[in-house]
N, CA and C atoms of all chains as a GROMACS GRO file, in nm:
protein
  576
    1UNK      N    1  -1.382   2.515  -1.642
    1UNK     CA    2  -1.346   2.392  -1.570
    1UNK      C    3  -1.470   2.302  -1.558
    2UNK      N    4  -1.496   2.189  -1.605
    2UNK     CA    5  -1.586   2.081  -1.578
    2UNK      C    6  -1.604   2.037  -1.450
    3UNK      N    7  -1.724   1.942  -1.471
    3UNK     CA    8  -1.742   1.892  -1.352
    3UNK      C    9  -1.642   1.728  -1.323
    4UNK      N   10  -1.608   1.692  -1.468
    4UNK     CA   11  -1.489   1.624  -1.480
    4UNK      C   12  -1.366   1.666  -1.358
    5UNK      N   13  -1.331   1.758  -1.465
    5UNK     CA   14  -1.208   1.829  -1.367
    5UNK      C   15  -1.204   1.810  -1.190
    6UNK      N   16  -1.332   1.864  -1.177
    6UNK     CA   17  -1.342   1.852  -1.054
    6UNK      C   18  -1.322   1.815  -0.962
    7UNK      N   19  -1.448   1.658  -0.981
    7UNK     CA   20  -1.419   1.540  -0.876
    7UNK      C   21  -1.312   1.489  -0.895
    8UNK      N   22  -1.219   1.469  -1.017
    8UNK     CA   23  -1.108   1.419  -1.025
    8UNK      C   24  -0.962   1.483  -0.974
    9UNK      N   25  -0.945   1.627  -0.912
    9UNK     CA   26  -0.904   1.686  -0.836
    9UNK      C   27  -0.912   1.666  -0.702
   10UNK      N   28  -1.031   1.642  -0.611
   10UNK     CA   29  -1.099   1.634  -0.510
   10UNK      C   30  -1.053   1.497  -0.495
   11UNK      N   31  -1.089   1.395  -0.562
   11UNK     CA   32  -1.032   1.213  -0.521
   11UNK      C   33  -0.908   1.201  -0.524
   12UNK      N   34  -0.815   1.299  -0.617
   12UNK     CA   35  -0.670   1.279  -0.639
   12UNK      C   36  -0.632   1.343  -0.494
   13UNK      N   37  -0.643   1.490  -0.466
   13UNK     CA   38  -0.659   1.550  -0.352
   13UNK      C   39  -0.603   1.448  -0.226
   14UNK      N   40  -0.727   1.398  -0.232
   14UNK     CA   41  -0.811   1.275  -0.119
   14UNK      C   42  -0.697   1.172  -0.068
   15UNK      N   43  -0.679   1.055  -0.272
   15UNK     CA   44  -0.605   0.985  -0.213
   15UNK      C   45  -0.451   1.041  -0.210
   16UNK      N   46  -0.442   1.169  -0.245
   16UNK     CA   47  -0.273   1.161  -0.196
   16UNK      C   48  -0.219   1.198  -0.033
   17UNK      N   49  -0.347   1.266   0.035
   17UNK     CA   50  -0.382   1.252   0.141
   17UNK      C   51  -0.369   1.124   0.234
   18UNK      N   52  -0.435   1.008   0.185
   18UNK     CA   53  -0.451   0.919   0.246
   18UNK      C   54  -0.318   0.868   0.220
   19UNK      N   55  -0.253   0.865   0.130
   19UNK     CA   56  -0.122   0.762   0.120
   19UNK      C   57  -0.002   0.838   0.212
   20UNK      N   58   0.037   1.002   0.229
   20UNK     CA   59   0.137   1.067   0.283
   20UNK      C   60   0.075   0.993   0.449
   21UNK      N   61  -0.093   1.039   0.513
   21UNK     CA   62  -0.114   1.022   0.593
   21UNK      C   63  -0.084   0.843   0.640
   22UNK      N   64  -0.085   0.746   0.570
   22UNK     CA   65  -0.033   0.633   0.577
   22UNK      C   66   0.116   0.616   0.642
   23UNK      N   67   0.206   0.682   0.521
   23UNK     CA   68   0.326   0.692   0.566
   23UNK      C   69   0.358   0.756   0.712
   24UNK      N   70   0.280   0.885   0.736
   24UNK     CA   71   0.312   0.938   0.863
   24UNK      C   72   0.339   0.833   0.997
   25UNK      N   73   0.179   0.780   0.949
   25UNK     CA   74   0.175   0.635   1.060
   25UNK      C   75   0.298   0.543   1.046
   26UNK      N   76   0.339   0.497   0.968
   26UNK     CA   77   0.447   0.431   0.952
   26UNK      C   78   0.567   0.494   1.061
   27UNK      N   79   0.599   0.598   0.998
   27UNK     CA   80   0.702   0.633   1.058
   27UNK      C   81   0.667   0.724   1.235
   28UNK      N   82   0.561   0.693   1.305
   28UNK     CA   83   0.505   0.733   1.404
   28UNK      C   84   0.451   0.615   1.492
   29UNK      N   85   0.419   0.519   1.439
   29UNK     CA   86   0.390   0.426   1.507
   29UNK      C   87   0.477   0.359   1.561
   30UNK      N   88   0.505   0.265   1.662
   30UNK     CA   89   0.614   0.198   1.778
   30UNK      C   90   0.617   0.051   1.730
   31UNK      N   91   0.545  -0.013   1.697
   31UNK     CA   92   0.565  -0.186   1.645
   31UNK      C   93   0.545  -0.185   1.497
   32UNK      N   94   0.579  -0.316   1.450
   32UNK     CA   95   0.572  -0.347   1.326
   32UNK      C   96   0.454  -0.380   1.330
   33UNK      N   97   0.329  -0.424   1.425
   33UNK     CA   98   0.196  -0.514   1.454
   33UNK      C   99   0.130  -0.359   1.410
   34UNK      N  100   0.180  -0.239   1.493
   34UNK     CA  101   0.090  -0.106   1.496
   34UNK      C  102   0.088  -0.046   1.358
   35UNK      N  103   0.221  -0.051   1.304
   35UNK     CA  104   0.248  -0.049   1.133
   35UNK      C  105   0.154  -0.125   1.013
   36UNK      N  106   0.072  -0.229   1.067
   36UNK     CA  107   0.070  -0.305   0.984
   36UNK      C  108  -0.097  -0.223   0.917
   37UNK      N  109  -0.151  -0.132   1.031
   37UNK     CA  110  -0.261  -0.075   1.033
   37UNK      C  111  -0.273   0.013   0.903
   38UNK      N  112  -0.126   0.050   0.853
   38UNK     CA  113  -0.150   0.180   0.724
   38UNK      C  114  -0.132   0.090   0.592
   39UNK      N  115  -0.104  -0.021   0.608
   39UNK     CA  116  -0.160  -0.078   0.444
   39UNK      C  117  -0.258  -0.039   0.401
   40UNK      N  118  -0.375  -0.107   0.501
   40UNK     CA  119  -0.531  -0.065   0.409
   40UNK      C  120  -0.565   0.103   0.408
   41UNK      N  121  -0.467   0.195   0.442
   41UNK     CA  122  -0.510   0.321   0.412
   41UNK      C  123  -0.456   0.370   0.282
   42UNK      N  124  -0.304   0.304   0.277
   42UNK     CA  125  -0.281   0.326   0.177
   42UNK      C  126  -0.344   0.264   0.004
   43UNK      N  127  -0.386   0.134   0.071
   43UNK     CA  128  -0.460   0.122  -0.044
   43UNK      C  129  -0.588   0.121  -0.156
   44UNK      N  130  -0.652   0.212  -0.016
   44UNK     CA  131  -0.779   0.309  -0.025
   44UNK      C  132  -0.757   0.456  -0.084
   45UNK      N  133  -0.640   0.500  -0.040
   45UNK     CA  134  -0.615   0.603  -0.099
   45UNK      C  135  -0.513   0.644  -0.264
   46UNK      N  136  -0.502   0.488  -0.267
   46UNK     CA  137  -0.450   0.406  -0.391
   46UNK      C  138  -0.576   0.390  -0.514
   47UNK      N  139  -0.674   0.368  -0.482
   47UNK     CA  140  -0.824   0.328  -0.509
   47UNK      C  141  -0.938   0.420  -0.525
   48UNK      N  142  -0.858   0.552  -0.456
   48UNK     CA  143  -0.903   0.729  -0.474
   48UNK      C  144  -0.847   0.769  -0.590
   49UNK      N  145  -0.725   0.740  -0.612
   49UNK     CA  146  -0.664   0.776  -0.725
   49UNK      C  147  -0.682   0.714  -0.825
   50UNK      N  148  -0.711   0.604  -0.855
   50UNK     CA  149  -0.780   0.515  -0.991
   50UNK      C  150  -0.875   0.591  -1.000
   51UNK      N  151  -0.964   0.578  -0.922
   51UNK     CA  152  -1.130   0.660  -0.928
   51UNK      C  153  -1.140   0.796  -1.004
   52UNK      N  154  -1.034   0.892  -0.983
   52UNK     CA  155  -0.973   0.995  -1.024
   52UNK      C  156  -0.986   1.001  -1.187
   53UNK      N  157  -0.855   0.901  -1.205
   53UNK     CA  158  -0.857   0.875  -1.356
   53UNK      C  159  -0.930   0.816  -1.436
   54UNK      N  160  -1.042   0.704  -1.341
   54UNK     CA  161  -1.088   0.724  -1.421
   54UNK      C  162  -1.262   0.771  -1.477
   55UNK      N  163  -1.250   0.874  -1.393
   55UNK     CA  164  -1.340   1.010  -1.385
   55UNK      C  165  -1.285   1.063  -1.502
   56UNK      N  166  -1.171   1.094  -1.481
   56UNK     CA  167  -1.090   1.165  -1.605
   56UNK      C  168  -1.115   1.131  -1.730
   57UNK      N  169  -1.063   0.994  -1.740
   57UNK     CA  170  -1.082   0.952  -1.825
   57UNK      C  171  -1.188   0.864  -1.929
   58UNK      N  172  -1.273   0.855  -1.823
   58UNK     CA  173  -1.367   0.748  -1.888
   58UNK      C  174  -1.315   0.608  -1.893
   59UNK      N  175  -1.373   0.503  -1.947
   59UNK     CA  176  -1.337   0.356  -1.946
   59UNK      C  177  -1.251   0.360  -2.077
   60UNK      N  178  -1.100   0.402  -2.061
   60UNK     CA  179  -1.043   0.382  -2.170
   60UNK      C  180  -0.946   0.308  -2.113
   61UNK      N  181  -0.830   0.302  -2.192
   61UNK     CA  182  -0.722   0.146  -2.150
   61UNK      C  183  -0.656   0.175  -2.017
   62UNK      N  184  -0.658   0.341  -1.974
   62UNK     CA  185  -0.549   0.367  -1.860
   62UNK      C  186  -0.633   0.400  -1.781
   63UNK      N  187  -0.762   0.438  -1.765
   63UNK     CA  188  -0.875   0.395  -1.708
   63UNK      C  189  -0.957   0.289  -1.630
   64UNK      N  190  -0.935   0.198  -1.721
   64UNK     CA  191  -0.990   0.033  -1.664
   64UNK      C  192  -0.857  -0.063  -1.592
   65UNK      N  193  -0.753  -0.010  -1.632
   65UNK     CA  194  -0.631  -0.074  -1.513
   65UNK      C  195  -0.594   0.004  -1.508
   66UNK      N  196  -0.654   0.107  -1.425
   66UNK     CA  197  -0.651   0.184  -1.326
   66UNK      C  198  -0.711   0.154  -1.191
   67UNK      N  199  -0.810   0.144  -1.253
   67UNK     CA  200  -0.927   0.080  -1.211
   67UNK      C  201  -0.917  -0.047  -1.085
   68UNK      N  202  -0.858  -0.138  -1.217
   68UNK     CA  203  -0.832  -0.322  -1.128
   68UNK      C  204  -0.740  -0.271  -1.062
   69UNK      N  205  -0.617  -0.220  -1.094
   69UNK     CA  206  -0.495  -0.167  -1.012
   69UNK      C  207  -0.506  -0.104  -0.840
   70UNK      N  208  -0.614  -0.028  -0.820
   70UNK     CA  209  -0.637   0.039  -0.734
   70UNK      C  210  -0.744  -0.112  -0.619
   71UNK      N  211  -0.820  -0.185  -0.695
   71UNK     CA  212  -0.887  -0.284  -0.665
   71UNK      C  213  -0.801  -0.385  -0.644
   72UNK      N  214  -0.709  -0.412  -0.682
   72UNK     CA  215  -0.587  -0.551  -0.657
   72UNK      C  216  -0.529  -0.500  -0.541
   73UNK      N  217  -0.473  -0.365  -0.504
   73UNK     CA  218  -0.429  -0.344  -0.372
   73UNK      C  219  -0.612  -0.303  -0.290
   74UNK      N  220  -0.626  -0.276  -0.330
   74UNK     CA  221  -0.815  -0.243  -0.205
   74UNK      C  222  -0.769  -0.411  -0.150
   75UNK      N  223  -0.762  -0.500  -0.248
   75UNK     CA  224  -0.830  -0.618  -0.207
   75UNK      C  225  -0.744  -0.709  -0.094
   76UNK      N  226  -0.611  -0.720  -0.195
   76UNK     CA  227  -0.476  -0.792  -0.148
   76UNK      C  228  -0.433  -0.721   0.031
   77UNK      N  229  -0.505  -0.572   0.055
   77UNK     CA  230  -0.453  -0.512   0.135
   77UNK      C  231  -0.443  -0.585   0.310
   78UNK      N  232  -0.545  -0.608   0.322
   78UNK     CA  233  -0.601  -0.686   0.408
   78UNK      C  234  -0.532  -0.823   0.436
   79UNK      N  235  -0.513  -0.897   0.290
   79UNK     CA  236  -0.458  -1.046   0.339
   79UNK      C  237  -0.310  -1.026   0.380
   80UNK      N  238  -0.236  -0.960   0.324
   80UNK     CA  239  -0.089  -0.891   0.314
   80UNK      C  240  -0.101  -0.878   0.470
   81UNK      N  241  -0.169  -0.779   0.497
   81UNK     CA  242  -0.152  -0.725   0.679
   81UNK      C  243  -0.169  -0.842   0.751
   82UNK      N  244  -0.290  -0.953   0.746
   82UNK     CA  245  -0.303  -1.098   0.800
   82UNK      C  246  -0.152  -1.173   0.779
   83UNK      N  247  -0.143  -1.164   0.689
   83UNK     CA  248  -0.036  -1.261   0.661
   83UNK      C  249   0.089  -1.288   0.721
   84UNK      N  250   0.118  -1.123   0.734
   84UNK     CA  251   0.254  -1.059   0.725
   84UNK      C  252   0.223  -1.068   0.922
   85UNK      N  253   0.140  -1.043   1.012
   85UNK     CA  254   0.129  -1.037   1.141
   85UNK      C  255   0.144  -1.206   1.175
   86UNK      N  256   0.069  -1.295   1.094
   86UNK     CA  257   0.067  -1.432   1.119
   86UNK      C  258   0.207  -1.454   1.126
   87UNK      N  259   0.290  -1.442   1.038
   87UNK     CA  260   0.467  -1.512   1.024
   87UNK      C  261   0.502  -1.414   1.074
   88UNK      N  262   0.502  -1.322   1.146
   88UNK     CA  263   0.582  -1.202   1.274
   88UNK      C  264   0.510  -1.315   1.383
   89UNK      N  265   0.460  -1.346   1.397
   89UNK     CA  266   0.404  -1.428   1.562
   89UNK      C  267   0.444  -1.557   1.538
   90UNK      N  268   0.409  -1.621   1.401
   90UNK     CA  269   0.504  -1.712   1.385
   90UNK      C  270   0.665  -1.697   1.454
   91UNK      N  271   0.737  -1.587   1.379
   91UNK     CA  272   0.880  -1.580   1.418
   91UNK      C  273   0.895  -1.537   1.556
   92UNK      N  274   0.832  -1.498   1.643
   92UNK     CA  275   0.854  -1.476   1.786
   92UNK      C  276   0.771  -1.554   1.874
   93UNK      N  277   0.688  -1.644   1.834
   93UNK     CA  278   0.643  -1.718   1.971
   93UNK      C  279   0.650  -1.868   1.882
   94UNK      N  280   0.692  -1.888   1.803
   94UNK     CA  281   0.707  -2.044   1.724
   94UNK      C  282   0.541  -2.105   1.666
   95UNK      N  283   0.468  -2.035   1.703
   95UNK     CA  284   0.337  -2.063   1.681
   95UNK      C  285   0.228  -1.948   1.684
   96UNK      N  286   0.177  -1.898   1.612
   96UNK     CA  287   0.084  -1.810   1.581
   96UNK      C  288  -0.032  -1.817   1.712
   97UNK      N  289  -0.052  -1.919   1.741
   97UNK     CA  290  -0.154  -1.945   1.865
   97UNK      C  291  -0.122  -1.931   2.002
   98UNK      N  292  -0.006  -1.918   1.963
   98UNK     CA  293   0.094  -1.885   2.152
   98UNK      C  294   0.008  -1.795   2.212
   99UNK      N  295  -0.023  -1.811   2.325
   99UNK     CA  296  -0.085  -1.683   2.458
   99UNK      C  297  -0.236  -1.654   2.427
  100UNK      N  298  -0.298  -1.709   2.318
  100UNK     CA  299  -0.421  -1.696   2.292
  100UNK      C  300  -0.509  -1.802   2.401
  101UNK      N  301  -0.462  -1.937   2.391
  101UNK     CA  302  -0.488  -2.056   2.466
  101UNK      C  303  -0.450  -1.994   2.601
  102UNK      N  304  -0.385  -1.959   2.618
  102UNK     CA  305  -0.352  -1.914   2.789
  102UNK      C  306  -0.441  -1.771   2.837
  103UNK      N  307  -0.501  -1.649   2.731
  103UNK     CA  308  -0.579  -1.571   2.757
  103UNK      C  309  -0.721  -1.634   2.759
  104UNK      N  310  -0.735  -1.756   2.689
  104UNK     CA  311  -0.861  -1.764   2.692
  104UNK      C  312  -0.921  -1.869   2.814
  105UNK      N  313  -0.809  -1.927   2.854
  105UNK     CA  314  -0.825  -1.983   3.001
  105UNK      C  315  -0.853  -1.881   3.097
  106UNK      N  316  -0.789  -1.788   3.099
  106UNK     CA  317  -0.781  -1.714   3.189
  106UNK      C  318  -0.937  -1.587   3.218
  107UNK      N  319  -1.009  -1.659   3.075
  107UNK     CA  320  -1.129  -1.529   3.075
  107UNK      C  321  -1.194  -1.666   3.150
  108UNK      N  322  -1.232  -1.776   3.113
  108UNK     CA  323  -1.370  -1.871   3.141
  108UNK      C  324  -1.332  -1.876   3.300
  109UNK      N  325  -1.186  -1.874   3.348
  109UNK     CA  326  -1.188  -1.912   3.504
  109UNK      C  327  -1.279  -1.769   3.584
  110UNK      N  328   0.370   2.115  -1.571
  110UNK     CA  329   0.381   1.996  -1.492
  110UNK      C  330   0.191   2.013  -1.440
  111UNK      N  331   0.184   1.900  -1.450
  111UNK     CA  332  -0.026   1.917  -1.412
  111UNK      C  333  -0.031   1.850  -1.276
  112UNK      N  334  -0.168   1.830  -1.258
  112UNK     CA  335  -0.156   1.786  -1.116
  112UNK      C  336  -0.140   1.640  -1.075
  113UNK      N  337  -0.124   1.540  -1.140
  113UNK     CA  338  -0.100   1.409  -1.168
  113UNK      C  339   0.014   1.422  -1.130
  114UNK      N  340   0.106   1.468  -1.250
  114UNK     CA  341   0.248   1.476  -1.165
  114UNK      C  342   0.332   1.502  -1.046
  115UNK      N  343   0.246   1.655  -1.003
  115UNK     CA  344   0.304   1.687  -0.877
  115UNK      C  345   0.217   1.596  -0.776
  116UNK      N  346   0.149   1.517  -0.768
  116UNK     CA  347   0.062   1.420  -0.704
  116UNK      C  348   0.183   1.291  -0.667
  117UNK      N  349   0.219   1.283  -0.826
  117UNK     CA  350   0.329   1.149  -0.811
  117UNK      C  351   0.460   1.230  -0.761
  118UNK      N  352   0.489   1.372  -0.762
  118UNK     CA  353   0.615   1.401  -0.736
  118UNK      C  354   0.622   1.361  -0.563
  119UNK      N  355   0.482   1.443  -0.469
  119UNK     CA  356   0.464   1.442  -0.340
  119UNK      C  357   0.499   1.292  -0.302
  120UNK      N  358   0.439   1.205  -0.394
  120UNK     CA  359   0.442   1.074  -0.348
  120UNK      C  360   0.559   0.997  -0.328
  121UNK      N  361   0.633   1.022  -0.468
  121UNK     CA  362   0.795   0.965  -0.455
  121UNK      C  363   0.849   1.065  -0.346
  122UNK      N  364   0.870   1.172  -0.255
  122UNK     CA  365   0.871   1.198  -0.161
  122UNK      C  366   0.872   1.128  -0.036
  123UNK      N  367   0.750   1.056  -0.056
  123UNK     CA  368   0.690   0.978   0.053
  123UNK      C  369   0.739   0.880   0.053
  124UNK      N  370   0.842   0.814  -0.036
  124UNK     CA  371   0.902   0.691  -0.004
  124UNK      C  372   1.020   0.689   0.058
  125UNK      N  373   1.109   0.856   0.065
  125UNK     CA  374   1.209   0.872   0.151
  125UNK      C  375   1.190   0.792   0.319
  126UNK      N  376   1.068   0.818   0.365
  126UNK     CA  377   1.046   0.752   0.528
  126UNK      C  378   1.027   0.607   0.470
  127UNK      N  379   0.958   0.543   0.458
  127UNK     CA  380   0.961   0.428   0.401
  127UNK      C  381   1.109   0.374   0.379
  128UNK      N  382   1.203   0.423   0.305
  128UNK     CA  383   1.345   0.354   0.278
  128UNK      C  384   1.406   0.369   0.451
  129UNK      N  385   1.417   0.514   0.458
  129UNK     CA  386   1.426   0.483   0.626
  129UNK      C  387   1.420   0.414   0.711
  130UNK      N  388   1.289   0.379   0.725
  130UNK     CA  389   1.216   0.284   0.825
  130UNK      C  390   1.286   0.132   0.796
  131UNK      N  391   1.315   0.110   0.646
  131UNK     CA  392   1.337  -0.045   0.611
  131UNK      C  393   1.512   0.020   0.670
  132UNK      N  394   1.579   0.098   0.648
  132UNK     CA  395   1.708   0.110   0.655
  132UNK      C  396   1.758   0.089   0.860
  133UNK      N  397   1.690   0.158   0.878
  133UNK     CA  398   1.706   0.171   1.039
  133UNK      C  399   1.616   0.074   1.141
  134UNK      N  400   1.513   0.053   1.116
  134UNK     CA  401   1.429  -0.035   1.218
  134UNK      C  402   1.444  -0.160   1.178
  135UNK      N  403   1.326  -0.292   1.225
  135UNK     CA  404   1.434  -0.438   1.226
  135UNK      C  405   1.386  -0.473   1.095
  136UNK      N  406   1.380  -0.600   1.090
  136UNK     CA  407   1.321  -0.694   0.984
  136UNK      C  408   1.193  -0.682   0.953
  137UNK      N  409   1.131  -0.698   1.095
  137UNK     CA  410   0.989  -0.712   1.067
  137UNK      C  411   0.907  -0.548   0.996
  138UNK      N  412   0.970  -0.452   1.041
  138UNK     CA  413   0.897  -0.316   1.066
  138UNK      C  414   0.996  -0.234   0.887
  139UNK      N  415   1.073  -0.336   0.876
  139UNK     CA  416   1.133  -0.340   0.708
  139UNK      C  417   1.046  -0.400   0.610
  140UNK      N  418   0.965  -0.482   0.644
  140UNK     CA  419   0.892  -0.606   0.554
  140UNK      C  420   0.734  -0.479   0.571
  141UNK      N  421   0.708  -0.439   0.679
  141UNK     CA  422   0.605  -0.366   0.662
  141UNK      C  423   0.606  -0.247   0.555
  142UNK      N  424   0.741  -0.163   0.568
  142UNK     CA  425   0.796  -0.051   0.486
  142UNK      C  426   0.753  -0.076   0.337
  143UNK      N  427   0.848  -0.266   0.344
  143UNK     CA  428   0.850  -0.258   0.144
  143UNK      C  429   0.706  -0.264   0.138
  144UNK      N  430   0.600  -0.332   0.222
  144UNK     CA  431   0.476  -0.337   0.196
  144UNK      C  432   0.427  -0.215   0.143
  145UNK      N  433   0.406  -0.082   0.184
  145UNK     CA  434   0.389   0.026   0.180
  145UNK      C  435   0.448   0.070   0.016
  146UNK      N  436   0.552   0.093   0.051
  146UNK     CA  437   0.649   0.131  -0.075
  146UNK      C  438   0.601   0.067  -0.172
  147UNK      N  439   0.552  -0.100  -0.154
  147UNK     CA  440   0.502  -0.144  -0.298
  147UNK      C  441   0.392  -0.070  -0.338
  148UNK      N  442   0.283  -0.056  -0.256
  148UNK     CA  443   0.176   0.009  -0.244
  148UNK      C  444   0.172   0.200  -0.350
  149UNK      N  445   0.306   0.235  -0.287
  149UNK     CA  446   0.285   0.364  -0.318
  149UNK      C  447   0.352   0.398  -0.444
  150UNK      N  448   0.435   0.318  -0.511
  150UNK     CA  449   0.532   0.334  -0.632
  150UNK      C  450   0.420   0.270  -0.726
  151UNK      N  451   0.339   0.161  -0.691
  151UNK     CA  452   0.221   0.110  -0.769
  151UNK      C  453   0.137   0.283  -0.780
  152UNK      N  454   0.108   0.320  -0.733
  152UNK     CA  455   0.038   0.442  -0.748
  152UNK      C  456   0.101   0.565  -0.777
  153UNK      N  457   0.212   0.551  -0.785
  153UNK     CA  458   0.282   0.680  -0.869
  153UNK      C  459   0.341   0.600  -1.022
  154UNK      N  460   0.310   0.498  -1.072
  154UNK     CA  461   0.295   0.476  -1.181
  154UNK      C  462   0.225   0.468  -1.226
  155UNK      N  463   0.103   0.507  -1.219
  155UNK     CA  464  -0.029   0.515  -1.275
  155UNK      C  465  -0.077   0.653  -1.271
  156UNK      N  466   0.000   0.703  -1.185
  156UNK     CA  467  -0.018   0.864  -1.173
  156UNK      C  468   0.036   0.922  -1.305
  157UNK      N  469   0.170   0.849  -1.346
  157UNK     CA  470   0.271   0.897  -1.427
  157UNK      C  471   0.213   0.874  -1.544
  158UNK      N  472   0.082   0.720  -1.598
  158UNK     CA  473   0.071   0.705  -1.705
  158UNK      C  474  -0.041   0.843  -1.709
  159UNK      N  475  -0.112   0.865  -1.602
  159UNK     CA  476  -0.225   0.981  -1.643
  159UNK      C  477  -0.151   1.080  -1.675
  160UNK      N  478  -0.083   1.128  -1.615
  160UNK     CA  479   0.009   1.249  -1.656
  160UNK      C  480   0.068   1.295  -1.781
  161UNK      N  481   0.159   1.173  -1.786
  161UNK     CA  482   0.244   1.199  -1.920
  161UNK      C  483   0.149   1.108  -2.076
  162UNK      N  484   0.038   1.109  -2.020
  162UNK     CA  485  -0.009   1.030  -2.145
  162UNK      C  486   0.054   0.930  -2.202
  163UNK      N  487   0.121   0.824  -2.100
  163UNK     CA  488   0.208   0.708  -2.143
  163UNK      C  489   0.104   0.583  -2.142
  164UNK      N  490   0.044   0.478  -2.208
  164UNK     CA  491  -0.040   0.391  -2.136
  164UNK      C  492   0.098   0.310  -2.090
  165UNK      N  493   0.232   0.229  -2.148
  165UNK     CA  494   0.292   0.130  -2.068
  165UNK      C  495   0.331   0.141  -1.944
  166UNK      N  496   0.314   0.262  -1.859
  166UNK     CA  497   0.329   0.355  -1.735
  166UNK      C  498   0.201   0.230  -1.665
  167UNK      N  499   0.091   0.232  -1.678
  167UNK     CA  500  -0.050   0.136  -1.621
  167UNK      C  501   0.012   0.006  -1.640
  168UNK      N  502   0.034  -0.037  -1.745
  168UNK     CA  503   0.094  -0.203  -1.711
  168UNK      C  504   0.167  -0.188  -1.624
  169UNK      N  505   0.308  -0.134  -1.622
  169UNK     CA  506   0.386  -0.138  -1.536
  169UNK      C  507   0.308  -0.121  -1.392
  170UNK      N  508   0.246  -0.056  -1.340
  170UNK     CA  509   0.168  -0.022  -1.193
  170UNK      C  510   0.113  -0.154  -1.180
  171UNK      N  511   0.031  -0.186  -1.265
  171UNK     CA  512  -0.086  -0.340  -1.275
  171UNK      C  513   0.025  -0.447  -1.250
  172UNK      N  514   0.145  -0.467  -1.316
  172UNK     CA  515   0.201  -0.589  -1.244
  172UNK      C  516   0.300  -0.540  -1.162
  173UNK      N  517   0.341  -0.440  -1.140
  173UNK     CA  518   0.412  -0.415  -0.968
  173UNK      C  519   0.294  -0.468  -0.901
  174UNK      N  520   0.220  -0.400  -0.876
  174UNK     CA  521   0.111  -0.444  -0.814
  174UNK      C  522   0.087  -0.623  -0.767
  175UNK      N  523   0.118  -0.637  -0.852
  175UNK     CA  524   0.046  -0.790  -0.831
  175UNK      C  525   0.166  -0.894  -0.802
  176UNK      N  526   0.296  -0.829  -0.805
  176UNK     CA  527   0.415  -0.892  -0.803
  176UNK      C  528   0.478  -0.874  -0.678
  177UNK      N  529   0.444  -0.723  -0.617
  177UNK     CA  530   0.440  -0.666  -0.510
  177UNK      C  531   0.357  -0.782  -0.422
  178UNK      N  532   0.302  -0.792  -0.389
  178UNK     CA  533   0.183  -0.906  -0.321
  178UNK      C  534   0.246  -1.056  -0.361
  179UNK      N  535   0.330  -1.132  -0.447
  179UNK     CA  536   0.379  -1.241  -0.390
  179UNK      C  537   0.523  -1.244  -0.343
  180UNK      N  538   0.551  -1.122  -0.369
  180UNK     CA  539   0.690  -1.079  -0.304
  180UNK      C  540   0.656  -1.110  -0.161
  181UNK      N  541   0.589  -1.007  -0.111
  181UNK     CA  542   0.574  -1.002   0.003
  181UNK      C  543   0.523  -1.100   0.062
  182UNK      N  544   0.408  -1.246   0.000
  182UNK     CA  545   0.373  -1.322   0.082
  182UNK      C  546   0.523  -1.358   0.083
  183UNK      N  547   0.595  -1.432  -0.046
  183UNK     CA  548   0.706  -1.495  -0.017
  183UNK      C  549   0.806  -1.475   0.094
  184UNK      N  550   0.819  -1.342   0.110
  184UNK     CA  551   0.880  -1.320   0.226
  184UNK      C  552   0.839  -1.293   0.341
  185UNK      N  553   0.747  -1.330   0.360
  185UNK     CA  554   0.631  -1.356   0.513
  185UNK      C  555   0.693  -1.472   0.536
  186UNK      N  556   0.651  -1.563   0.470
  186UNK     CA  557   0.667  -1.692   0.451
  186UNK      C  558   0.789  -1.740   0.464
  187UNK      N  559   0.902  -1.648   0.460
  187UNK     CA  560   1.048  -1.709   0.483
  187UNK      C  561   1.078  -1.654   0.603
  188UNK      N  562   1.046  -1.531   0.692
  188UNK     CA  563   1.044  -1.465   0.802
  188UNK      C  564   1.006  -1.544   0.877
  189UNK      N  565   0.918  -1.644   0.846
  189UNK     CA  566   0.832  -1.749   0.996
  189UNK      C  567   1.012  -1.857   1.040
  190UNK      N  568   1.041  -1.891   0.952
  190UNK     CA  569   1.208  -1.922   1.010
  190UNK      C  570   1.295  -1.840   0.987
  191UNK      N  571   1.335  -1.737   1.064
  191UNK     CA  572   1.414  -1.648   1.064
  191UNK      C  573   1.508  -1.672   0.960
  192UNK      N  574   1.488  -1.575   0.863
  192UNK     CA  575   1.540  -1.576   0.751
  192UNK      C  576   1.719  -1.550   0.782
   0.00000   0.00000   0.00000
């Protein structure tokens, strides 16, 4: 067994870890706001598994978009969760800024 | 079956709670689900191209992926007026 083999066991390991443990949260957590927290795990542990292959594989074609693949969700993960909380506060207070203006009065008094 | 596969088998697993969650909880905590689900079917197709030695298995993941993400802004974006 290589040292190939290895780490690419150990990151696969890792991220399939991180993505079940994602889901757990999903289905354990109480809001859609508290939900919104296991995107970026899952797509770290999305980004374990590219890493994996391409350990495995070297920089070959299933390798290198593997690669961006795991990096397009690393990246997108973050704006998705912004986004997706912005138009949820959008749809329940008509304005994303609702109660912010009224907490922040309430710190300077 | 190697370990790629049973990697992607555990995973398609993992989308049973996910369909759940979009099936039973509201809109919003549904829109989080497909988020996820895009997330994780993107990564069990890339599991599948390592596995089965398929490369069109990686395209397919590379534009879920990226299709996944204006899906979902799009429907952020239609959720702000109650769809």
């Amino acid at each position: 067994m290589s040292w190939r083999h290895i780490v690419a066991s150990v990151l696969l390991i890792g991220g399939c870890f991180l993505q079940v443990w994602a889901v757990l949260g999903l289905v354990v957590l109480r809001n859609a706001y508290d939900r919104l927290h296991c995107l970026g795990l899952a797509g770290y542990g999305a980004l374990l598994m590219a890493t994996a292959i391409l350990v495995r594989q070297s920089f070959s074609l299933i390798g290198d978009k593997a690669l961006v693949t795991g990096l397009v969700l690393v990246l997108f993960g973050p704006i998705l969760a912004h986004t997706t909380a912005r138009s949820l506060r959008i749809r329940e207070h008509g304005d994303w800024r609702a109660g912010i203006e009224r907490h922040q009065e309430s710190e300077d008094q | 079956m190697n370990e790629w596969e049973i990697a992607a088998a555990v995973l398609a697993g993992a989308l049973l709670p996910c369909l759940g969650v979009c099936a039973l909880a509201g809109v919003a905590d549904g829109l989080v689900a497909m988020e996820l689900a895009g997330t994780i079917v993107a990564t069990v197709l890339m599991l599948l191209a390592e596995g089965l030695q398929r490369q069109p298995f990686i395209d397919l993941a590379l534009t879920l992926a990226i299709l996944a993400i204006v899906a979902t802004l799009a429907i952020a974006r239609l959720l702000e007026h109650d769809l």
